[in-house]
C-alpha positions in Angstrom: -90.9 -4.4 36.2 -87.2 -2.9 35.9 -87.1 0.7 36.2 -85.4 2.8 34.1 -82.1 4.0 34.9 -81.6 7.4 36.2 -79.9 8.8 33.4 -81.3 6.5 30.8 -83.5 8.2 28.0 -87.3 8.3 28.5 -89.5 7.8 25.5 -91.2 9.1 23.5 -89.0 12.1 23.7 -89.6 15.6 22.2 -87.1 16.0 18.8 -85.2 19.0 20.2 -84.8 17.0 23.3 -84.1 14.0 21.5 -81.5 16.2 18.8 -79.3 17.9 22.4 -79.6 14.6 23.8 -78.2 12.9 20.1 -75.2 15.9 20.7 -76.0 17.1 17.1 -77.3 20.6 18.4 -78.7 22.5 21.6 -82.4 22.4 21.8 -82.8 26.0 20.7 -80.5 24.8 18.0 -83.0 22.3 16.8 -85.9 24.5 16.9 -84.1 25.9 14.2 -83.2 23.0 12.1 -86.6 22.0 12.9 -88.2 25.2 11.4 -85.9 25.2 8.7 -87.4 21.6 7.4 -83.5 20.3 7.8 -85.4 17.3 10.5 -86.9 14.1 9.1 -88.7 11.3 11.0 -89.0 8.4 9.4 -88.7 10.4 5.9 -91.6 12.6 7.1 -90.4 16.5 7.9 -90.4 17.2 11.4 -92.4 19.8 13.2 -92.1 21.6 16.2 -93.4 19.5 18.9 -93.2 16.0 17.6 -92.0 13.0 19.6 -89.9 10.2 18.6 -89.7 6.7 20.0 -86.5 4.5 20.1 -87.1 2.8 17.0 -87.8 5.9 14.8 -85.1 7.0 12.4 -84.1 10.5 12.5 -82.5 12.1 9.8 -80.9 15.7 10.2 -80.1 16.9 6.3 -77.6 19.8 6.6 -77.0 21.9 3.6 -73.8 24.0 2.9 -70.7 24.2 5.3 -71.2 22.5 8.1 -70.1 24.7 10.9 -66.8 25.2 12.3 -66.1 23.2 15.4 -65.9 25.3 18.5 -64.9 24.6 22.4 -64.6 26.8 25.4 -63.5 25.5 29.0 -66.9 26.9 31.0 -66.6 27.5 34.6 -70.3 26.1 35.5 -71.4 28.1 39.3 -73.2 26.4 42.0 -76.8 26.0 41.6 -76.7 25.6 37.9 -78.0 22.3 36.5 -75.9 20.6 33.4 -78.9 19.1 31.5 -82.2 18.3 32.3 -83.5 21.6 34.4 -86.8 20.7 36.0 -89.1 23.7 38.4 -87.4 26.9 38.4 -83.6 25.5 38.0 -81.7 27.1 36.2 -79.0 25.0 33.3 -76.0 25.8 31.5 -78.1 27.0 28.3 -80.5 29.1 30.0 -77.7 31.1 31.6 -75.1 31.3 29.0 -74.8 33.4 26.1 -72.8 31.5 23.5 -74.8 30.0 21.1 -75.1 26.3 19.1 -72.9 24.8 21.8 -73.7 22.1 24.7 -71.9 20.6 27.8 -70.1 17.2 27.6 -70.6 15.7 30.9 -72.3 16.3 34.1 -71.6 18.2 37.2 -74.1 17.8 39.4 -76.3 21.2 40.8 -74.1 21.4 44.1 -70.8 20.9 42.2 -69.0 23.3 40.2 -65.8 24.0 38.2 -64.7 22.9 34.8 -67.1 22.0 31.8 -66.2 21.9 28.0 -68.7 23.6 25.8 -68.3 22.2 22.2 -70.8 21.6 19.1 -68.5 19.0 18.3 -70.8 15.7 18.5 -67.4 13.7 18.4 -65.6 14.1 21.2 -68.9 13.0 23.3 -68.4 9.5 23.6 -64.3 9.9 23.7 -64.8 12.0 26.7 -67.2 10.0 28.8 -66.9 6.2 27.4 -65.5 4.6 30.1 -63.2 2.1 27.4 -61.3 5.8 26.9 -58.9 6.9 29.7 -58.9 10.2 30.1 -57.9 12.4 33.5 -60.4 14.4 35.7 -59.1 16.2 38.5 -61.1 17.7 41.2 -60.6 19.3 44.8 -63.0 18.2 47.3 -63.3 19.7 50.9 -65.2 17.5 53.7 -67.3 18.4 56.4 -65.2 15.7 58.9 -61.5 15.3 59.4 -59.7 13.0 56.9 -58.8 9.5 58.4 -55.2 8.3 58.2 -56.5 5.4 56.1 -58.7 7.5 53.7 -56.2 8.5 51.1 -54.9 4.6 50.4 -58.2 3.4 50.8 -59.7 5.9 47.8 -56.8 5.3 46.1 -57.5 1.5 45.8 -60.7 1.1 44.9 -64.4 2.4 47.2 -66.9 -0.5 46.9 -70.3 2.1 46.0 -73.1 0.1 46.3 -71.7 -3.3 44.8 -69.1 -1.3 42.2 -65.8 -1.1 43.3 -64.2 2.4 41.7 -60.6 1.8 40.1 -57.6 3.2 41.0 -57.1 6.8 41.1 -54.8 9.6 42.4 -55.1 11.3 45.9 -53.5 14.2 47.1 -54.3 15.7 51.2 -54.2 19.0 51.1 -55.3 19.7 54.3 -57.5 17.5 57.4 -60.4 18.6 55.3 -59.7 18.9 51.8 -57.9 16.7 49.3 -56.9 16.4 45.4 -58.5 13.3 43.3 -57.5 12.2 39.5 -59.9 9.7 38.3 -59.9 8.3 35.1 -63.6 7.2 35.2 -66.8 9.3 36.3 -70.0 6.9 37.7 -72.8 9.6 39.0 -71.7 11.6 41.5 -68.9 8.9 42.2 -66.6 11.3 44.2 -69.3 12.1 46.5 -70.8 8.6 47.1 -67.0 7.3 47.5 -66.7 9.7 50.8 -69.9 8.5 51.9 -68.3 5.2 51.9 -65.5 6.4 54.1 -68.3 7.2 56.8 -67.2 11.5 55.5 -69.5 13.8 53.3 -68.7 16.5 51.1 -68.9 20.2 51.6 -67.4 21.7 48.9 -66.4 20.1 44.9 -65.0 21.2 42.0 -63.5 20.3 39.3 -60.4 21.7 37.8 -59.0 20.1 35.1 -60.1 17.7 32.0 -57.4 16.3 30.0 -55.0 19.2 29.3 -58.0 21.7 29.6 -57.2 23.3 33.2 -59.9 25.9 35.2 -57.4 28.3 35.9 -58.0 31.6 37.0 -61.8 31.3 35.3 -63.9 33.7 37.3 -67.7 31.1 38.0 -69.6 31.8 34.7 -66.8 32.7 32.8 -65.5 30.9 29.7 -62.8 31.1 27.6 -62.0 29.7 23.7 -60.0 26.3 23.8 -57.7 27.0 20.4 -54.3 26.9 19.6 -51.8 24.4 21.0 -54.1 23.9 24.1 -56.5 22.8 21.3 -54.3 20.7 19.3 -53.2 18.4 22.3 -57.1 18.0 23.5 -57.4 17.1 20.4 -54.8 14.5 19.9 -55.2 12.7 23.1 -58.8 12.6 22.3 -57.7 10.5 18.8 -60.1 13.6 16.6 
């Protein structure tokens, strides 16, 4: 029997689970729509606790305004976990408190740097589909020295495990530490690509999506995406 994928979805699956996991709200969010009767399963209102399988339909019927889209550039810590926080980890919505929003993308629980918090559902898939090509730019430290070969050979293409990565951008810094543009994001691809090259990472973060840069973020900090900055995200996002 196939097993399931790593990050694929497990069902059944809890409806506030199932509603973050769906990008149209946080769980605490759905507890709310939940206990406002606004969630149908299969034309039956949802209560708090019930599960879903694949082939149910769910139907979330919002009244009034829908809410104004939102987005802040989040500068996730170490030791925080992005979705999914199992034992006594901590993740982004435990720790943060802005409300009604969720992260777009992964960094993994070692990683840290730049995250955009949004409740907008539709730049999801134009961030992360890989048919979209948008810019992520990290710096990455090593524990070994850089080989001659190594920035070439990431620049070309890392076989991981029968996937060779496309092209991207590298920039040494130092023997130990080096810049990397990709415009694709496998699970922890950056790391398993220096495991490749024989090297392992100390240190990563990520510092710029699109036009949305870190900057001078302080870790746990996070700042409104709006104005001009917004409008360009935006734009080369086709919203």
């Amino acid at each position: 029997m196939e097993k399931n994928k790593p990050d694929a979805p497990v069902f059944p699956m809890r409806i506030n689970r199932y509603l973050a996991w769906k990008k149209q709200s946080t769980r605490r969010g759905a507890d709310e729509l939940i206990e406002q009767g606004k969630v149908f399963i299969n034309g039956k209102k949802a209560i708090l606790g019930d599960k879903v399988n694949e082939t149910d339909l769910v139907d979330v019927r919002f009244r009034g305004a829908q809410p104004k889209y939102i987005y802040y550039a989040y500068n996730k810590p170490k030791g925080i976990v992005t979705h999914g926080a199992q034992g006594g980890e901590e993740d982004i919505e435990d720790i943060l408190p802005l409300k009604g929003v969720f992260p777009i993308g992964r960094l993994d629980k070692d990683s840290h740097g730049l995250m955009i918090l949004t409740n907008d559902g539709r730049i999801t898939d134009r961030l992360l589909n890989p048919k979209y090509d948008h810019e992520k730019e990290y710096v990455v430290k090593t524990t070994a020295k850089l080989r001659e070969s190594f920035k070439k050979i990431m620049e070309d293409g890392v076989n991981i495990e029968g996937y060779v990565t496309k092209k991207c951008k590298v920039e040494l810094l130092n023997d130990f530490t080096f810049k990397i543009i990709l415009h694709e994001g496998k699970k922890h691809q950056i790391r398993r690509m220096v495991v490749a090259l024989r090297n392992e990472v100390s240190d990563l973060e990520r510092i710029r999506t699109s036009n949305i840069h870190l900057g001078n973020l302080e870790p746990g900090s996070y700042r409104p995406i709006v104005g001009a900055e917004l409008q360009t995200f935006l734009k080369e996002l086709g919203v």
